[in-house]
C-alpha positions in Angstrom: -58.3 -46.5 -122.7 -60.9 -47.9 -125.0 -58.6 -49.2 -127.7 -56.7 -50.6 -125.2 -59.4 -52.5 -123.2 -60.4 -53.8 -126.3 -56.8 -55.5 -127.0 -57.2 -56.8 -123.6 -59.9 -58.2 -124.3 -59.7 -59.9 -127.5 -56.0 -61.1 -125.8 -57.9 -62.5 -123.0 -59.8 -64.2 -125.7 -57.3 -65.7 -127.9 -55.2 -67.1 -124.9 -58.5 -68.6 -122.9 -58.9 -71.0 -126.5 -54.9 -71.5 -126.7 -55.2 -72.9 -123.4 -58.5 -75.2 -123.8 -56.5 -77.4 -126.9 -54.4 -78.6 -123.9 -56.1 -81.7 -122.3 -54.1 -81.1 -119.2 -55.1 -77.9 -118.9 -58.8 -78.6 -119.8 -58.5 -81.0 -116.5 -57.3 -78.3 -114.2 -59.7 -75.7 -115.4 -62.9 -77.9 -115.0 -61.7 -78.6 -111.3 -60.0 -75.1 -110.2 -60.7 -72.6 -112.4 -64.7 -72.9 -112.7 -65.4 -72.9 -108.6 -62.6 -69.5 -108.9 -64.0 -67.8 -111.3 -67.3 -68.6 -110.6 -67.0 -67.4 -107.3 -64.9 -64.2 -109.0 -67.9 -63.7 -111.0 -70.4 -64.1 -108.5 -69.0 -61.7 -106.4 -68.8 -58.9 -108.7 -72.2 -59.4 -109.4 -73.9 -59.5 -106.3 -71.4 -56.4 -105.3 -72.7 -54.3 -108.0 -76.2 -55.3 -108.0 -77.2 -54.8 -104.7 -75.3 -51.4 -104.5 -77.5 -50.3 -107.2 -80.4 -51.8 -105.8 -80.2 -50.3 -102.4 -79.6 -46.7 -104.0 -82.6 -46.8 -105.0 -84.1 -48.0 -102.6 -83.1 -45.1 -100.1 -82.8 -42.4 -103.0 -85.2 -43.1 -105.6 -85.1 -44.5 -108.4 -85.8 -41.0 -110.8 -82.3 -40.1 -108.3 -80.3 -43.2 -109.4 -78.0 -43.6 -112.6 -76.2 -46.2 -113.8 -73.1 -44.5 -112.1 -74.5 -46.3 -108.9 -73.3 -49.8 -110.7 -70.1 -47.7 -109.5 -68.1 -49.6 -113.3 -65.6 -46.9 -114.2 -63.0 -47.8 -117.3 -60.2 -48.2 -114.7 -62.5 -50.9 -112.9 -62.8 -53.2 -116.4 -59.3 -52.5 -117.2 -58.3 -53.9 -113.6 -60.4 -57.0 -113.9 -59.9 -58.0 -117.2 -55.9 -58.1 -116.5 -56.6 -60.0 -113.1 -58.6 -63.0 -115.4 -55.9 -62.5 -117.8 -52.8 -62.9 -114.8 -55.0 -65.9 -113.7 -55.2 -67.5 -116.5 -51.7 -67.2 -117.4 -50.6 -68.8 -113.7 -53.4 -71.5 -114.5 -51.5 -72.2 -117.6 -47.7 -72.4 -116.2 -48.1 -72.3 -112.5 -51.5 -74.4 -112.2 -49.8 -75.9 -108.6 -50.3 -71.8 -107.4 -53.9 -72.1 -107.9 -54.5 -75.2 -105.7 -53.6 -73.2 -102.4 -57.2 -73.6 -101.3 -56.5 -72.2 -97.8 -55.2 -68.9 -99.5 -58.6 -68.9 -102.2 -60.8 -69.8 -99.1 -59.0 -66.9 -97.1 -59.7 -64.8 -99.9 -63.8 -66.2 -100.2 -64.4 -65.2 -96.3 -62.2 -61.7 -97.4 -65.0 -61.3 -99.8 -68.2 -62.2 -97.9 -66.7 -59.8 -94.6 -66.4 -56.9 -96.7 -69.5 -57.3 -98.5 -71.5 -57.5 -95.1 -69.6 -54.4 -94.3 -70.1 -52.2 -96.9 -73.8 -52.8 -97.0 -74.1 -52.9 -93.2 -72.8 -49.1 -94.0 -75.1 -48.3 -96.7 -78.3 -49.8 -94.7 -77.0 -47.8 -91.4 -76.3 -44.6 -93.5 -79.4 -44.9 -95.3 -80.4 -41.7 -97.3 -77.1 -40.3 -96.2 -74.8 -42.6 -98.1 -74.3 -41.3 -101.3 -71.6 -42.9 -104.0 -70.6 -39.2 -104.8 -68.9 -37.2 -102.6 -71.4 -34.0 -101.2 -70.2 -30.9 -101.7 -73.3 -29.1 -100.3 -75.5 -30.1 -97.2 -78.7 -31.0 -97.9 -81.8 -31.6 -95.2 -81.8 -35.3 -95.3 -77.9 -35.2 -94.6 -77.2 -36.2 -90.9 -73.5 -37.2 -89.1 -73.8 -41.3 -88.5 -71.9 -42.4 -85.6 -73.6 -45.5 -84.6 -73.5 -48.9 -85.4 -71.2 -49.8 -87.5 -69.8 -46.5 -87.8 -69.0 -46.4 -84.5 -65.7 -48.4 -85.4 -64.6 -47.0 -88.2 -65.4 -43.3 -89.7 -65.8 -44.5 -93.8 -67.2 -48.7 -93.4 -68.0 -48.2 -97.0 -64.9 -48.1 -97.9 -63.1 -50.3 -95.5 -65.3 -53.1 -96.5 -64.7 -52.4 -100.6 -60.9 -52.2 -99.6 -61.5 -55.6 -98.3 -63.5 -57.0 -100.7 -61.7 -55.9 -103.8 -58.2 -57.5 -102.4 -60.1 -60.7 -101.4 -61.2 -61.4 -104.6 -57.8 -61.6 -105.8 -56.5 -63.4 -102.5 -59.7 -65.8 -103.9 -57.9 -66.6 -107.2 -54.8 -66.5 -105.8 -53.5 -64.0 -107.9 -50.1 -62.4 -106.1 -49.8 -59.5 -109.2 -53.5 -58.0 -108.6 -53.7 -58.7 -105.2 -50.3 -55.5 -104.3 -51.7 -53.8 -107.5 -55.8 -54.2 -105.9 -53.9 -53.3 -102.2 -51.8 -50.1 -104.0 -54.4 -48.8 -106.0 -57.9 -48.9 -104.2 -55.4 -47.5 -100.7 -54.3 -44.6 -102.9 -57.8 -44.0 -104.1 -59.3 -43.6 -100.3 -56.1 -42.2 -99.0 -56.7 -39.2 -101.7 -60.4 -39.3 -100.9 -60.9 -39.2 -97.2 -59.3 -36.1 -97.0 -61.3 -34.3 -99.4 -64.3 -35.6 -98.4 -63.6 -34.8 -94.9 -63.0 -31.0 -96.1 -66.8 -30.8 -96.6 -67.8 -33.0 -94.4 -66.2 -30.9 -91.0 -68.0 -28.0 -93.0 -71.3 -29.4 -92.5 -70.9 -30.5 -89.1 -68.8 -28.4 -87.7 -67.0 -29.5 -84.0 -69.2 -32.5 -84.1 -67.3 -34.0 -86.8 -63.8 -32.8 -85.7 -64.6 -35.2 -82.1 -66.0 -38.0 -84.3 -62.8 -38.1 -86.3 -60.6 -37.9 -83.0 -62.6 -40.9 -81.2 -63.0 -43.1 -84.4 -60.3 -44.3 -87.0 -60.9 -43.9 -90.4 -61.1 -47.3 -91.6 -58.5 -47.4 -94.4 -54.7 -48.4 -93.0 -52.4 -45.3 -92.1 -55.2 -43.0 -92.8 -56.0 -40.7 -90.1 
């Protein structure tokens, strides 16, 4: 995965400079490409800051490791190839890039499910936790208001959203199924293992939480 990362990278690299010797291309990437990415950029960012900084916030920070940045070799292999997909569109489809109601669709995408993730982390406080628990511990409480009201796992209803609209931002059609398949797949294998322990702890409580409130993730129960 390393190696191949790597590659990726250096590709990424070697196409980005291929690209600038065209004046026509420098034209469109001054104008498209740098509000995209920059927004791309921006967003990733702020995501990954503020998720570390509000961990330690409510756990400590002797309790926080860098794991809170929640960066895993999958995550830099899937955003390297969606810069690489859009600069490859940018190159031969530069027309696709210019669909500014999609890339605006996919900004608001991005600002809704940040405000919801961290609306679930705030609510949650010391009981949101990036790793699933497998044992109850004093501070851990059931949360069922606020935001959680509407939706059992906010957290990650609001990453599912935000992860798609930030390809649905650079309108990338390849990353956005692949972002759709992948991070549902990921929750839809989650939820139910997390749920396992999590009807341990609370017992009936939880069972009538999970029958009056959805999950949050599509066709997850």
């Amino acid at each position: 995965m390393s190696s191949l990362k790597h590659f990726l990278g250096d590709l990424n690299t070697q196409i980005v400079f291929q690209l600038l010797d065209s004046s026509s291309y420098s034209e469109a990437f001054s104008h498209t490409a740098s509000r995209q990415l920059s927004q791309m950029f921006f967003a990733i960012l702020f995501f990954h800051g503020s998720e570390y900084l509000l961990a330690i916030k409510f756990h400590g920070k002797s309790n926080v490791t860098l794991k809170s940045l929640l960066i895993s070799q999958h995550y830099i292999f899937a955003m390297i190839f969606s810069v690489l997909e859009y600069l490859l569109e940018l190159y031969f489809f530069p027309e696709l890039k210019e669909n500014w109601w999609v890339s605006n669709l996919g900004l608001l995408m991005v600002i809704f499910g940040e405000i919801i993730r961290k609306l679930a982390i705030i609510t949650a406080g010391r009981a949101f936790t990036h790793l699933i628990q497998r044992h109850h511990e004093d501070h851990h409480r059931l949360v069922t208001h606020g935001v959680y009201s509407i939706v059992r796992h906010p957290g990650y209803t609001g990453f599912l959203i935000w992860s798609v609209g930030t390809q649905i931002m650079l309108c990338n059609p390849v990353s956005t199924v692949g972002f759709s398949l992948v991070v549902w797949n990921f929750f839809h294998r989650r939820i139910p293992y997390e749920e396992f322990f999590l009807r341990q702890f609370f017992g009936v409580e939880y069972d009538e939480f999970a029958k009056r409130v959805p999950s949050g993730i599509p066709f997850v129960k």
